[in-house]
DRENTORKOL-3810 file (N, C-alpha, C; in nm, 4 decimals):
REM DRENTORKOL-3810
@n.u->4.4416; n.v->-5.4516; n.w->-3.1664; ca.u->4.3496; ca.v->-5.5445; ca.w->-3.2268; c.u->4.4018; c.v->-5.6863; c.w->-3.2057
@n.u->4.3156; n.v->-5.7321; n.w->-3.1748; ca.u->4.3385; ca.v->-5.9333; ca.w->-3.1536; c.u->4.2457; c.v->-6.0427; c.w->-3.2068
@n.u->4.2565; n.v->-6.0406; n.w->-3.3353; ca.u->4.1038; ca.v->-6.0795; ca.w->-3.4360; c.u->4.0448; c.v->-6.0082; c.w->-3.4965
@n.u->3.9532; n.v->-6.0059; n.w->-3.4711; ca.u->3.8648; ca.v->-5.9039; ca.w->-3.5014; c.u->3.8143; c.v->-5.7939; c.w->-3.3522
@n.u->3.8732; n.v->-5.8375; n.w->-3.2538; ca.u->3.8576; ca.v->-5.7688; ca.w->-3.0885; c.u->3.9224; c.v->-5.6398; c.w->-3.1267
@n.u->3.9314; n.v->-5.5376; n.w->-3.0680; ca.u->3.9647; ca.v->-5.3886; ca.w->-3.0127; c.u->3.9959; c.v->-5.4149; c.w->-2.8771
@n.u->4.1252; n.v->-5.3882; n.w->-2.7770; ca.u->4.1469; ca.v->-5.4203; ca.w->-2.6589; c.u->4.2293; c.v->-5.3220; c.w->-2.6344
@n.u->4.2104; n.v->-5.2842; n.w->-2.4943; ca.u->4.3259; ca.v->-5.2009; ca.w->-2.4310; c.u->4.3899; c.v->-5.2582; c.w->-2.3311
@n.u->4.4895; n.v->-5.2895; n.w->-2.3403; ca.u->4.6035; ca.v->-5.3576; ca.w->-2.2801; c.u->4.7177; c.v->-5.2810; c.w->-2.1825
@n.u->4.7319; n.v->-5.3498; n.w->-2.0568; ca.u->4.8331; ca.v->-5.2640; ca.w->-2.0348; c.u->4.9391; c.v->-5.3902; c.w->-2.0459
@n.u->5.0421; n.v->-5.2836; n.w->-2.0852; ca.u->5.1914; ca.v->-5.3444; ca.w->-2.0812; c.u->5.3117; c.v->-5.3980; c.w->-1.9179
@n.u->5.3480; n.v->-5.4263; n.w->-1.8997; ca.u->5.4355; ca.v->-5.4811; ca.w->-1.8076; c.u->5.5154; c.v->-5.5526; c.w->-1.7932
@n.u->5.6767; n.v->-5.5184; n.w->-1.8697; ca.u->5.7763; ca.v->-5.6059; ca.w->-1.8930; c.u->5.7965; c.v->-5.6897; c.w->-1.7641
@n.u->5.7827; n.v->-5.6551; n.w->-1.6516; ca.u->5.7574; ca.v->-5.7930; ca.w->-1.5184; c.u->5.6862; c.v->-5.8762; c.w->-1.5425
@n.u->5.5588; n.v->-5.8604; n.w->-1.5732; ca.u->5.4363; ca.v->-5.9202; ca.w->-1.5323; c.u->5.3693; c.v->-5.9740; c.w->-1.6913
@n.u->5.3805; n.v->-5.9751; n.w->-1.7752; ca.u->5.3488; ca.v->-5.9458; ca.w->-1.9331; c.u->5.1863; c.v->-5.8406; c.w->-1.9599
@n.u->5.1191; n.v->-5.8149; n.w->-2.0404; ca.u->5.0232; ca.v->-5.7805; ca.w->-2.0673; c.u->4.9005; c.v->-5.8561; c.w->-2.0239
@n.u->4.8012; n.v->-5.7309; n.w->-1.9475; ca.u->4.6818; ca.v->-5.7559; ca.w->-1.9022; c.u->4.5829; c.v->-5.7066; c.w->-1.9869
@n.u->4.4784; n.v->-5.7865; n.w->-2.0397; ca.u->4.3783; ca.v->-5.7051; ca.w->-2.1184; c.u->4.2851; c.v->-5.6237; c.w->-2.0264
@n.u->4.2644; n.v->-5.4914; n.w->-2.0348; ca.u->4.1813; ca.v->-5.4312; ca.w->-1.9505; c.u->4.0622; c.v->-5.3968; c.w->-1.9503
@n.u->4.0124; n.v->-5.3767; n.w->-2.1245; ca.u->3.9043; ca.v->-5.3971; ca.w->-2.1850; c.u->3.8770; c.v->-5.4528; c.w->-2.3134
@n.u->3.7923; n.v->-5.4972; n.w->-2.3432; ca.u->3.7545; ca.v->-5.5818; ca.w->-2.5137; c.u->3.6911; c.v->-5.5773; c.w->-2.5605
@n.u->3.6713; n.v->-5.5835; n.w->-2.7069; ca.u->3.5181; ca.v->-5.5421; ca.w->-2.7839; c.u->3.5527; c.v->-5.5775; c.w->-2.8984
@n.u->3.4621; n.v->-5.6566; n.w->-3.0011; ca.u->3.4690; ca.v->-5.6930; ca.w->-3.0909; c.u->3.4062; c.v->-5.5788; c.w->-3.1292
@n.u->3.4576; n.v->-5.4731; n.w->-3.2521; ca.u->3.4305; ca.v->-5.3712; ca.w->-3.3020; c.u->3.5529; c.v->-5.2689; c.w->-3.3505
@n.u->3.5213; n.v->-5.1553; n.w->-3.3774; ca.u->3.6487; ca.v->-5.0480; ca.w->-3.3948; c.u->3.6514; c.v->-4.9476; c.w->-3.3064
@n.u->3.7504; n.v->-4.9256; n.w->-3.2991; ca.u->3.7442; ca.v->-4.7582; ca.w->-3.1955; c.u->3.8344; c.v->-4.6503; c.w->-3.2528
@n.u->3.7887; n.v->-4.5586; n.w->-3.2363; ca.u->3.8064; ca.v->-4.4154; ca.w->-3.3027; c.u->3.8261; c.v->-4.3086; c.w->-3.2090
@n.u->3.8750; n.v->-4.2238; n.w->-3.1900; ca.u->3.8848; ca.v->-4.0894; ca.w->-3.1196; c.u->3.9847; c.v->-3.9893; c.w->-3.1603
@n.u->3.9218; n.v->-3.8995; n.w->-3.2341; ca.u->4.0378; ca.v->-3.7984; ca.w->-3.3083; c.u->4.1477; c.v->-3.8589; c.w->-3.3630
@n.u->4.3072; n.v->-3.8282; n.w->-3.3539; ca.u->4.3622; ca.v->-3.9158; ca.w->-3.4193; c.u->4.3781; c.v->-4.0508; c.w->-3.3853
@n.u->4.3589; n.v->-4.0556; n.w->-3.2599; ca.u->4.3850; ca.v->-4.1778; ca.w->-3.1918; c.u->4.2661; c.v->-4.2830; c.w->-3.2129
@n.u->4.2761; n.v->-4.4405; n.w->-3.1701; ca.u->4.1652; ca.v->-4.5249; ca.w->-3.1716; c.u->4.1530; c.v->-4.4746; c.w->-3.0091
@n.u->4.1770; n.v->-4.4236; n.w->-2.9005; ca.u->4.1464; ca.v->-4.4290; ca.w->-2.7630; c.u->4.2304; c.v->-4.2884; c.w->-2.6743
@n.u->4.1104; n.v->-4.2281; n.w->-2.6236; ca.u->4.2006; ca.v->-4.0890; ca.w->-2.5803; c.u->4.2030; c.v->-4.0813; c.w->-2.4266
@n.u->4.3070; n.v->-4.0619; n.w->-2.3823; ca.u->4.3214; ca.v->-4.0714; ca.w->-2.2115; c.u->4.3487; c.v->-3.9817; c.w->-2.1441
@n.u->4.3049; n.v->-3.9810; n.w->-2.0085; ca.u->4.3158; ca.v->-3.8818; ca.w->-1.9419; c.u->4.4573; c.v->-3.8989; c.w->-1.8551
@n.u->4.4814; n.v->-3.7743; n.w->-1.8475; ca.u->4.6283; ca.v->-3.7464; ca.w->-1.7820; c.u->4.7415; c.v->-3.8795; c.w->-1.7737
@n.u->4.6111; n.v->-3.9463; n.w->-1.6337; ca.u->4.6740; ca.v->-4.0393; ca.w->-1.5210; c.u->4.6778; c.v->-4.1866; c.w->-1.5888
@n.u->4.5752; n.v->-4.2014; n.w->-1.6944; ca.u->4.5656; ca.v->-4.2964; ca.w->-1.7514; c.u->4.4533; c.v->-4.3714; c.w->-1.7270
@n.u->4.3432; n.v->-4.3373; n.w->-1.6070; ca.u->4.2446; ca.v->-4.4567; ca.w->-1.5357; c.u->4.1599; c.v->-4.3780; c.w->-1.6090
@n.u->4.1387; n.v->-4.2853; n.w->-1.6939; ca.u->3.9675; ca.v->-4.2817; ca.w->-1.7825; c.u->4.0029; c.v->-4.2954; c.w->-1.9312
@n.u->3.8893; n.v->-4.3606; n.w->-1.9983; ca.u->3.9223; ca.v->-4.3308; ca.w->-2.1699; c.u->3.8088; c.v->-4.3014; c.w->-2.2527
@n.u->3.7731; n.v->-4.2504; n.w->-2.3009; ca.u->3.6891; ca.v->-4.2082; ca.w->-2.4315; c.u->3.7417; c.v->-4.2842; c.w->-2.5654
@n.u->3.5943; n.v->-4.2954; n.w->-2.6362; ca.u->3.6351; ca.v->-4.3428; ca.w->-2.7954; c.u->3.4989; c.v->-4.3684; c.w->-2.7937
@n.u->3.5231; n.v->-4.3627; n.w->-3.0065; ca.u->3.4107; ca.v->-4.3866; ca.w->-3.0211; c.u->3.4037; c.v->-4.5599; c.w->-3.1136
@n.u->3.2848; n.v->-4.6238; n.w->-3.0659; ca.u->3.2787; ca.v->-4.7620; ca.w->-3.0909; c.u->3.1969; c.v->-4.7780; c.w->-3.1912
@n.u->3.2047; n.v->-4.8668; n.w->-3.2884; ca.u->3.1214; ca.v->-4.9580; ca.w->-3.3961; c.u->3.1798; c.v->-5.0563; c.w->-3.4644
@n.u->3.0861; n.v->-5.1429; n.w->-3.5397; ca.u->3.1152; ca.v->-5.2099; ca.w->-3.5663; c.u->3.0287; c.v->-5.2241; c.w->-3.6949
@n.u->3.0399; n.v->-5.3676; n.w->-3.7800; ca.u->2.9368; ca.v->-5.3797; ca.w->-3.8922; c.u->2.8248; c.v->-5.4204; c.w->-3.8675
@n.u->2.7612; n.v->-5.4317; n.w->-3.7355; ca.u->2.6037; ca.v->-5.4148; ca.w->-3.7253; c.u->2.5730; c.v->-5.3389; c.w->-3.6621
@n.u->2.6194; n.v->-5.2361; n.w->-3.6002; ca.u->2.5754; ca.v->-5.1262; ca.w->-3.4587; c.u->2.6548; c.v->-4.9989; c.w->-3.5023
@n.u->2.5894; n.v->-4.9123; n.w->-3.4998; ca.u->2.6335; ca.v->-4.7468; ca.w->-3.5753; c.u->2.6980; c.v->-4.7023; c.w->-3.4245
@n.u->2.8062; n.v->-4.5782; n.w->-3.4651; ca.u->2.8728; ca.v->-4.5451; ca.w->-3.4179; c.u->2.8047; c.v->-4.4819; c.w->-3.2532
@n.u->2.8808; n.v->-4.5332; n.w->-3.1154; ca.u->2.8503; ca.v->-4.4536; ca.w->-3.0151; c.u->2.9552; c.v->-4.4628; c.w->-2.9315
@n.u->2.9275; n.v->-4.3474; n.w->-2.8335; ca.u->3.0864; ca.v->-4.2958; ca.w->-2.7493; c.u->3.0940; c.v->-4.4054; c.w->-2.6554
@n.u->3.1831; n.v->-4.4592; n.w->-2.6071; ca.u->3.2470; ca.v->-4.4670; ca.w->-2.4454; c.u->3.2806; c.v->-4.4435; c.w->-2.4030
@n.u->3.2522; n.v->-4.4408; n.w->-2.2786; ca.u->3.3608; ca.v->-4.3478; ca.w->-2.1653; c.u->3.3776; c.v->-4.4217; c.w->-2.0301
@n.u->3.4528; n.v->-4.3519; n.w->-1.9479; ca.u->3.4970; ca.v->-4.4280; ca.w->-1.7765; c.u->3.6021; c.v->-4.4786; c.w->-1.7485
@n.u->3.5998; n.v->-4.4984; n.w->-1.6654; ca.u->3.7405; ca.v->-4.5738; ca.w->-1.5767; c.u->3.7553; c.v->-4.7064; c.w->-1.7192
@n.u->3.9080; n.v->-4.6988; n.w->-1.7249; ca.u->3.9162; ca.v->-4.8027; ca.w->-1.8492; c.u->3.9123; c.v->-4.9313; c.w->-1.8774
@n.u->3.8778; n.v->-5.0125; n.w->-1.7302; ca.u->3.7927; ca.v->-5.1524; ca.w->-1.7131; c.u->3.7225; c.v->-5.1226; c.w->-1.6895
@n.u->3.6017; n.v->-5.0582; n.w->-1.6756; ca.u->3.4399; ca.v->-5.0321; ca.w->-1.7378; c.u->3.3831; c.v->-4.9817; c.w->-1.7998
@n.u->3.4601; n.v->-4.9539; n.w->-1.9152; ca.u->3.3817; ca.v->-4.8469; ca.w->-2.0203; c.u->3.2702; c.v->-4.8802; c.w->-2.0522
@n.u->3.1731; n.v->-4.8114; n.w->-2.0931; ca.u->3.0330; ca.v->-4.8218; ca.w->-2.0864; c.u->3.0097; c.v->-4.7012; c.w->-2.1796
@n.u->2.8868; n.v->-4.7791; n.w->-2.2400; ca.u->2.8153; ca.v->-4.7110; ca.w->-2.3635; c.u->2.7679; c.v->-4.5556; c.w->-2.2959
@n.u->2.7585; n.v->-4.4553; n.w->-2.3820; ca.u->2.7454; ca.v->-4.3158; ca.w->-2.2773; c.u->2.6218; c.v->-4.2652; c.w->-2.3801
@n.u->2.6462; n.v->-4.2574; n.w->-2.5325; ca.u->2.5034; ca.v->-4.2218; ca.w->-2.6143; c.u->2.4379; c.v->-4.3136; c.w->-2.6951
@n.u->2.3119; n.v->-4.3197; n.w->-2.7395; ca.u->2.2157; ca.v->-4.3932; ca.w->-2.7539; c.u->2.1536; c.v->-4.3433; c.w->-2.8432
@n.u->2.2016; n.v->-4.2883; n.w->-2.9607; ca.u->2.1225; ca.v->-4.2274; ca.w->-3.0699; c.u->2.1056; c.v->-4.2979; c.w->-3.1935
@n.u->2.1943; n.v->-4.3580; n.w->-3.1805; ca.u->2.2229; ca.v->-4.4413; ca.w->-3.2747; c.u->2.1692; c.v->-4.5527; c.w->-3.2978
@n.u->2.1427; n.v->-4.6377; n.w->-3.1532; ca.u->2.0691; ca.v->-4.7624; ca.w->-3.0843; c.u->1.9972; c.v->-4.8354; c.w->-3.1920
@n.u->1.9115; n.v->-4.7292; n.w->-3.2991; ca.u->1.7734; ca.v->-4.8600; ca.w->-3.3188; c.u->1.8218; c.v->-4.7993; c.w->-3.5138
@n.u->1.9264; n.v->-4.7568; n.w->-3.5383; ca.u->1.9439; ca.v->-4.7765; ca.w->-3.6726; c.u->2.0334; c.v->-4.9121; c.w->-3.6728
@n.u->1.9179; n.v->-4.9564; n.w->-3.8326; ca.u->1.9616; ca.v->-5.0561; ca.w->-3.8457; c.u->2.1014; c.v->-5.0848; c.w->-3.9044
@n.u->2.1096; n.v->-5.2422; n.w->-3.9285; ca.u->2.2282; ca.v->-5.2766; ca.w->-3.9798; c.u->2.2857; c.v->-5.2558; c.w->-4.1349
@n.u->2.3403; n.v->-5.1782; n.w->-4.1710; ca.u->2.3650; ca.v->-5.1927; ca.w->-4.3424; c.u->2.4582; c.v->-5.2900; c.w->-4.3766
@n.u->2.4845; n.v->-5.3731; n.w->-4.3402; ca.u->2.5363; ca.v->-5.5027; ca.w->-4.3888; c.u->2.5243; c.v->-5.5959; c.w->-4.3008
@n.u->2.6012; n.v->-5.7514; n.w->-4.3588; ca.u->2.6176; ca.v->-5.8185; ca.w->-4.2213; c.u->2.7921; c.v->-5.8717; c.w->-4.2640
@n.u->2.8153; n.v->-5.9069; n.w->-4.1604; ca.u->2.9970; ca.v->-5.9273; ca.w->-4.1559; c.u->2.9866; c.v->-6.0607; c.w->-4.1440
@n.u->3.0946; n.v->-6.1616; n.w->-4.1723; ca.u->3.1265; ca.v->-6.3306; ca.w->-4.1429; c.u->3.2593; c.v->-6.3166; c.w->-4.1546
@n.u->3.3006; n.v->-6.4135; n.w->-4.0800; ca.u->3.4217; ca.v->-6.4224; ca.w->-4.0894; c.u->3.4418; c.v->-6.5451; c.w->-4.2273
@n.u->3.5256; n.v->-6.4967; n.w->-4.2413; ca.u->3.6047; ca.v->-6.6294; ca.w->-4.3513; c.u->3.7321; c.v->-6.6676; c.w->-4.3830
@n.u->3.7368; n.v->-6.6816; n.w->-4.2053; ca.u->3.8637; ca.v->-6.7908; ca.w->-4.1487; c.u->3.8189; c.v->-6.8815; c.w->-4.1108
END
């Protein structure tokens, strides 16, 4: 987390940290916030936030992309502000 962002970062004591993906929201996946495959280049999770109900992502882990749409047209039960 970096704010209020969700990011997956890779690490690289040479090079320092690259953000690889970002989203203002939360991510979830079993115990984890982000679940990976073997090699490391795919990830699943599930995304929301306080105006958009919960939906999966998936893919190569600089393009994750929205995968279900069920959720899409429920509305918002609150609204969020920051107050910083």
């Amino acid at each position: 987390m970096s704010g209020a962002d969700a990011s997956i970062i890779r690490f690289d004591p040479t090079t320092g940290e690259a953000v690889l993906w970002s989203k203002r929201a939360g991510l979830t996946a079993g115990d984890a916030d982000i679940a990976f495959s073997a090699d490391g280049h795919v990830a699943a999770t599930v995304v929301q936030d306080f105006e958009n109900a919960a939906a999966i992502y998936a893919g190569p882990v600089q393009r994750l992309r929205q995968i279900t749409h069920d959720n899409d047209a429920m509305p918002a039960l609150v609204k969020a502000k920051s107050v910083a």
